[in-house]
C-alpha positions as a Markdown table, in Angstrom:
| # | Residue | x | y | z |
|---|---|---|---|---|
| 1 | Unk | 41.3 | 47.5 | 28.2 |
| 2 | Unk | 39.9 | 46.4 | 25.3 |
| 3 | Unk | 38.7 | 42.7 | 25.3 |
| 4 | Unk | 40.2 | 39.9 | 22.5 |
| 5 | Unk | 37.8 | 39.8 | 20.0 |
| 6 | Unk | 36.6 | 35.8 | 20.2 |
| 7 | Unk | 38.5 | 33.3 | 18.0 |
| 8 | Unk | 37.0 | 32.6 | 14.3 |
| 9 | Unk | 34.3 | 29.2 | 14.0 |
| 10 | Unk | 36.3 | 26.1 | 13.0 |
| 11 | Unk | 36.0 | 25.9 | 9.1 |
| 12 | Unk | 33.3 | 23.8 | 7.8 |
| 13 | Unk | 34.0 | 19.8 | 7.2 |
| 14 | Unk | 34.2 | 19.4 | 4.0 |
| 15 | Unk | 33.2 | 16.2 | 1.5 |
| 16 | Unk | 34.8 | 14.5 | -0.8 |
| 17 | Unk | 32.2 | 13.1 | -3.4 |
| 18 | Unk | 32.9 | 9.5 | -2.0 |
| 19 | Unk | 33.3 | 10.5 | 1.3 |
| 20 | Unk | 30.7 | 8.4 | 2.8 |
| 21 | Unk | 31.7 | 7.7 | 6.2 |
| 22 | Unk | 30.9 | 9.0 | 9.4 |
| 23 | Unk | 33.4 | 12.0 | 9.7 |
| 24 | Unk | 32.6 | 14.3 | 12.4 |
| 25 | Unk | 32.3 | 14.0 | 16.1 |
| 26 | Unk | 28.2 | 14.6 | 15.8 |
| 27 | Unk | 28.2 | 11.7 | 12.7 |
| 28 | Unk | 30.5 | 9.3 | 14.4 |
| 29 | Unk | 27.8 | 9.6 | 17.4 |
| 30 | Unk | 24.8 | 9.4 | 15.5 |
| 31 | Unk | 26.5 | 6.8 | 14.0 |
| 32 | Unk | 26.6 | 4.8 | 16.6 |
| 33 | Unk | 22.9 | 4.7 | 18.0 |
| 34 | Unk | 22.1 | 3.8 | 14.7 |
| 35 | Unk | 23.8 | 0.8 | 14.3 |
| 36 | Unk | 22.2 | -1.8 | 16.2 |
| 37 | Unk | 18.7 | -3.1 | 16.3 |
| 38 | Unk | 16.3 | -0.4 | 18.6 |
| 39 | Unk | 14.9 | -3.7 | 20.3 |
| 40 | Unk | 13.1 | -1.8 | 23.0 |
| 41 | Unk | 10.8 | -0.2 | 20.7 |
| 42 | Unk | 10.5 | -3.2 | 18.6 |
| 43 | Unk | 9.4 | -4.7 | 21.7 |
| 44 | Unk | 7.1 | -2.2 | 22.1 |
| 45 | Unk | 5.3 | -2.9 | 19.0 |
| 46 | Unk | 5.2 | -6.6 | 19.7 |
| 47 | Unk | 3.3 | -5.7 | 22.6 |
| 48 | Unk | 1.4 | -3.8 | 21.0 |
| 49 | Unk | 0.0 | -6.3 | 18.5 |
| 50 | Unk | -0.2 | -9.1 | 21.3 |
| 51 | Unk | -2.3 | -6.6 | 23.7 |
| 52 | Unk | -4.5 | -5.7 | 21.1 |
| 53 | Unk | -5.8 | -9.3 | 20.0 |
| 54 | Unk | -6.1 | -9.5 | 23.8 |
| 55 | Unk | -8.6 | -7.0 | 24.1 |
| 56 | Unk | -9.9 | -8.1 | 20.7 |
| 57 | Unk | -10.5 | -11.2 | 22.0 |
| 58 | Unk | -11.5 | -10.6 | 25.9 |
| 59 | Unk | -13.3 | -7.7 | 25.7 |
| 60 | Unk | -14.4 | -5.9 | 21.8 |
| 61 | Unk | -15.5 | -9.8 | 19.9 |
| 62 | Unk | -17.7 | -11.1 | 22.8 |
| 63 | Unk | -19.7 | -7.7 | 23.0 |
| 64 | Unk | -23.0 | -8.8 | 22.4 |
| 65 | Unk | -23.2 | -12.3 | 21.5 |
| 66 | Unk | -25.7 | -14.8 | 22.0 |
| 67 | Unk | -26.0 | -15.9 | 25.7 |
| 68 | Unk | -25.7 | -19.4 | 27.0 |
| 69 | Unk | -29.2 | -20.7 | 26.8 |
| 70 | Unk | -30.4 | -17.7 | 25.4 |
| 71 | Unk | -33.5 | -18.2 | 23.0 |
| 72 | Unk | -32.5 | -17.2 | 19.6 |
| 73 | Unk | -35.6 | -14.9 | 19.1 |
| 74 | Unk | -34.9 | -13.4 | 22.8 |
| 75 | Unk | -31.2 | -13.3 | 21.5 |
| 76 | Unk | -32.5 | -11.0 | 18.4 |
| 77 | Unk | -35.1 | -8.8 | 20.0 |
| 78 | Unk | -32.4 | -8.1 | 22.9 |
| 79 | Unk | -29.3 | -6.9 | 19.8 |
| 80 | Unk | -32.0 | -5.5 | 16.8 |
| 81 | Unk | -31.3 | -2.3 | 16.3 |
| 82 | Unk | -28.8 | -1.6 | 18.9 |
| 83 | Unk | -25.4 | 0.0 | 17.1 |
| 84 | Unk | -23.2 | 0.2 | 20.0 |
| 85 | Unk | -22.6 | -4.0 | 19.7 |
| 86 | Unk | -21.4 | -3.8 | 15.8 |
| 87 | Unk | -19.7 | -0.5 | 16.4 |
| 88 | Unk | -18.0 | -1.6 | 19.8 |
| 89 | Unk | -16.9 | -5.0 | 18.0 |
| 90 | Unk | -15.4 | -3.0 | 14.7 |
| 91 | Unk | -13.5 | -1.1 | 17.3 |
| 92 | Unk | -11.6 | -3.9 | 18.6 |
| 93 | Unk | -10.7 | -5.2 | 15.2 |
| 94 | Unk | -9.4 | -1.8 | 13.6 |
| 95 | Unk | -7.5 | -1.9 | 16.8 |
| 96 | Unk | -5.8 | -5.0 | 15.5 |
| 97 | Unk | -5.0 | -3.7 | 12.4 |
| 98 | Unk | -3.9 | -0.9 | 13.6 |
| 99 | Unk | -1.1 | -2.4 | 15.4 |
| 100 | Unk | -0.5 | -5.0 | 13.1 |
| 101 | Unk | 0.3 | -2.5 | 10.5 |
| 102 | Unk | 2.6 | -0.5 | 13.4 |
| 103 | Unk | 4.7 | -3.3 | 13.5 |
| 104 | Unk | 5.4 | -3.7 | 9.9 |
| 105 | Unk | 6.3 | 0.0 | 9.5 |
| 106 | Unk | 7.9 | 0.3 | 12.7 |
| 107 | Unk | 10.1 | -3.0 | 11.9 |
| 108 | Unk | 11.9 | -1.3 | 9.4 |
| 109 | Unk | 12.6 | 1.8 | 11.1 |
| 110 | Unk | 14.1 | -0.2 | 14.1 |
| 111 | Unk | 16.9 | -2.1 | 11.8 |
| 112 | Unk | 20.7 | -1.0 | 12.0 |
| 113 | Unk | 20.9 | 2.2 | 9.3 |
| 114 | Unk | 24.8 | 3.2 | 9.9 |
| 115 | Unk | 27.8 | 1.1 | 10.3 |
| 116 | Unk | 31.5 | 3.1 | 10.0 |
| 117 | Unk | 32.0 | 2.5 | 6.8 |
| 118 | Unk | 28.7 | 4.1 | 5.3 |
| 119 | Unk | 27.1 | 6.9 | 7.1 |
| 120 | Unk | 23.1 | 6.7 | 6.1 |
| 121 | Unk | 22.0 | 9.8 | 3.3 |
| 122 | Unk | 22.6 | 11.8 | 0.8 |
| 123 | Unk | 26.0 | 11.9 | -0.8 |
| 124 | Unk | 27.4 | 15.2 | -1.0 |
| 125 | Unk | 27.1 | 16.1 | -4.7 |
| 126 | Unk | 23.6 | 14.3 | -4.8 |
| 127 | Unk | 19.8 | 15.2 | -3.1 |
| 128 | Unk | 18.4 | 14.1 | 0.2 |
| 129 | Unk | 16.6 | 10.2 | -0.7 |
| 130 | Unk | 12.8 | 10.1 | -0.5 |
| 131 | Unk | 11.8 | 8.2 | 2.1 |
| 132 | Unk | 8.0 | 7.5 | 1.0 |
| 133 | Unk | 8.3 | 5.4 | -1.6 |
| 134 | Unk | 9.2 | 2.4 | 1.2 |
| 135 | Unk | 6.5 | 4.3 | 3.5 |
| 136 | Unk | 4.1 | 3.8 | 1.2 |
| 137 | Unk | 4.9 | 0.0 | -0.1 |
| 138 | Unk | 4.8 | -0.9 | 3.7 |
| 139 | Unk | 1.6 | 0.5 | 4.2 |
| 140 | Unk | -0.2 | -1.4 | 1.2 |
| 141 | Unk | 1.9 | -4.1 | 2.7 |
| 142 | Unk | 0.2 | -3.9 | 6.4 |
| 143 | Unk | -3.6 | -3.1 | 4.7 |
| 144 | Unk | -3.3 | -6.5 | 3.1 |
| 145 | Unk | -1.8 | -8.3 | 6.2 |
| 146 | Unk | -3.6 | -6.8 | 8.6 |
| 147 | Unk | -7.2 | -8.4 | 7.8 |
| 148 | Unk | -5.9 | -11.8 | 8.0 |
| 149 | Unk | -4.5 | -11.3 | 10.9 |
| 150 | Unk | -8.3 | -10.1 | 12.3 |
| 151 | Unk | -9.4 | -13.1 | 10.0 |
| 152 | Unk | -6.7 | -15.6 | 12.1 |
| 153 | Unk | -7.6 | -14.6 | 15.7 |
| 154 | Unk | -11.6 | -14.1 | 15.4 |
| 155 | Unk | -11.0 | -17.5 | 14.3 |
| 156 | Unk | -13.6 | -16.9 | 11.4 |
| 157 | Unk | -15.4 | -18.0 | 9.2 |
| 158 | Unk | -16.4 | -19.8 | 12.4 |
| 159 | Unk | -16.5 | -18.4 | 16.2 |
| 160 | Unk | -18.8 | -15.2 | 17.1 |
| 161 | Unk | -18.9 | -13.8 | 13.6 |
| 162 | Unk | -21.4 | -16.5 | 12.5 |
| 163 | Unk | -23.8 | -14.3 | 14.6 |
| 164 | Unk | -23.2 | -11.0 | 13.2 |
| 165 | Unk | -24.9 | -9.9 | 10.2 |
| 166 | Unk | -23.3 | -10.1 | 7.1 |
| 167 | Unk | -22.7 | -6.4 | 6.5 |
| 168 | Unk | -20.7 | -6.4 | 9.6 |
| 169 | Unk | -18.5 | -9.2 | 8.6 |
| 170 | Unk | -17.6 | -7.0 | 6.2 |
| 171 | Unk | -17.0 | -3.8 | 7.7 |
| 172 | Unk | -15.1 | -6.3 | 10.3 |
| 173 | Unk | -12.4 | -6.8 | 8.1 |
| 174 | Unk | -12.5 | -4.0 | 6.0 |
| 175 | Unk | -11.9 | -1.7 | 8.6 |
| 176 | Unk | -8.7 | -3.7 | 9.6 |
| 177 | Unk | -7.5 | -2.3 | 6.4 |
| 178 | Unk | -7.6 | 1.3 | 6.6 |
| 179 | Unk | -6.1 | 0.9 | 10.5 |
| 180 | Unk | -3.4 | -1.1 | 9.0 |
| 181 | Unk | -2.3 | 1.3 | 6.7 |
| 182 | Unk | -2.3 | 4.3 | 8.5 |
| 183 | Unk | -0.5 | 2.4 | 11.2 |
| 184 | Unk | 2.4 | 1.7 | 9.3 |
| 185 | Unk | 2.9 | 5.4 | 9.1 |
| 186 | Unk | 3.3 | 6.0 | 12.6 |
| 187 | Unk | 5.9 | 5.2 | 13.4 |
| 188 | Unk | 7.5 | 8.4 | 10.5 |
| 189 | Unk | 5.9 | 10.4 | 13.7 |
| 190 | Unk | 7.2 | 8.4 | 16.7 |
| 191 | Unk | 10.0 | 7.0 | 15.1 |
| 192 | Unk | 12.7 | 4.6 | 16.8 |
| 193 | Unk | 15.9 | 6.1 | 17.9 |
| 194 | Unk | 17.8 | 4.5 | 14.9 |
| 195 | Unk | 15.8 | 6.3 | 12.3 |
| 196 | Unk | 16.2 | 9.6 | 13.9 |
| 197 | Unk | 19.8 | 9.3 | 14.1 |
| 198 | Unk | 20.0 | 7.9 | 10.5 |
| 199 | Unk | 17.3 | 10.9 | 9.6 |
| 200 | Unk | 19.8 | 13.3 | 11.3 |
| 201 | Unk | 22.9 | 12.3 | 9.6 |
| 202 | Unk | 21.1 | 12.9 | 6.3 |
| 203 | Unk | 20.0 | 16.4 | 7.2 |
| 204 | Unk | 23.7 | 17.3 | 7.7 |
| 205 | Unk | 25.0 | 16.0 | 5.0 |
| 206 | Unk | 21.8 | 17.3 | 3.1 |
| 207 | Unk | 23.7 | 20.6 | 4.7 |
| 208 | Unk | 25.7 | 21.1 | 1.4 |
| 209 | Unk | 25.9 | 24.3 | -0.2 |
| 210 | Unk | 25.1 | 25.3 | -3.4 |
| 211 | Unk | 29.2 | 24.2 | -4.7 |
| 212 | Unk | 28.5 | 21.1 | -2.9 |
| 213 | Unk | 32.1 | 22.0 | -0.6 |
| 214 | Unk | 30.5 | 22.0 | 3.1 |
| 215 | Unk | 28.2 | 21.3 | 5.8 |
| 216 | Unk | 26.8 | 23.7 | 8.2 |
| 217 | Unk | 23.6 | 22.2 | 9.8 |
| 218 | Unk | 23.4 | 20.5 | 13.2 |
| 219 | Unk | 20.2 | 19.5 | 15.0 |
| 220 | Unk | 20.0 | 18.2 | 18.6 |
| 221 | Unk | 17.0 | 15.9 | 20.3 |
């Protein structure tokens, strides 16, 4: 005996062009882990920033400094020429920025981007949003901020820094910078459960034919 042939696919959901709410089963969920705060991973970040001036402070800033009672010519002899001190100390502050400028990405990413009345994306008879534009002006944002806050907690223009060489005081909070800035891109890599169920809400709706009259596109994670 012949089997039943199995039953037809549901039809497609299908958009009105102001249909901006959170329709389907797989929105309405999404929906929901995107509407509140992801404080865990903010939490995470702010760690992040406090352990790293930590270690900036205990362990990277001290490396190398003059000695208690240490003869200021025995002081030189023992550091001159020695690149492991500068570089070690450098380390510590692009550290810094570096989660300085996670936080200031990251804080963005871990706000509410649903509630039921507006689903995050794309409307149905318009393209998916760019989201680089904001990327990018929180980036410039964090390599600006970011050297201050090296600036703040190595206490200068006083503290250890009065014994480095000039050129390092430069690179100190220069390389704050560059960390800052690519550190407010990380979290588009390792981002917060809120922006991936905002991102994923997008994709379907970004799901729209060619007529604009349906969504096909489902992605699970």
């Amino acid at each position: 005996m012949d089997s039943l042939p199995p039953p037809p696919p549901p039809p497609p959901y299908v958009y009105a062009a102001s249909d901006s709410r959170p329709r389907q089963a797989r929105e309405i969920e999404l929906c929901s882990r995107a509407s509140s705060t992801d404080w865990v991973y903010l939490a995470g970040l702010g760690a992040g920033v406090v352990g790293s001036i930590a270690l900036d402070t205990a362990v990277f800033r001290p490396i190398g400094v003059q000695r208690e009672k240490e003869k200021a010519e025995d002081y030189k002899a023992r550091i001159d020429g020695d690149l492991s001190l500068p570089a070690g100390r450098t380390f510590g502050s692009g550290l810094v920025g570096l989660s300085v400028g996670a936080l200031i990405g990251g804080f963005y990413l871990t706000l509410p981007k649903c509630d039921p009345s507006f689903a995050y994306g794309a409307p149905p008879e318009g393209s998916s949003r760019s989201v680089w534009p904001t990327a990018l002006t929180l980036a410039l944002a964090s390599a600006a901020i970011a050297p201050l806050v090296v600036a703040i907690e190595s206490a200068a223009p006083y503290g250890y820094v009065t014994q480095w060489e000039v050129s390092e005081r430069v690179i100190h909070f220069v390389v704050p910078a560059f960390t800052g800035f690519a550190g407010a891109l990380l979290p588009y890599l390792f981002p917060p459960k809120t922006w991936r169920a905002a991102r994923e809400i997008e994709r379907i709706r970004g799901g729209v034919s060619a007529n604009g009259a349906f969504v096909g596109y489902q992605l699970t994670f």
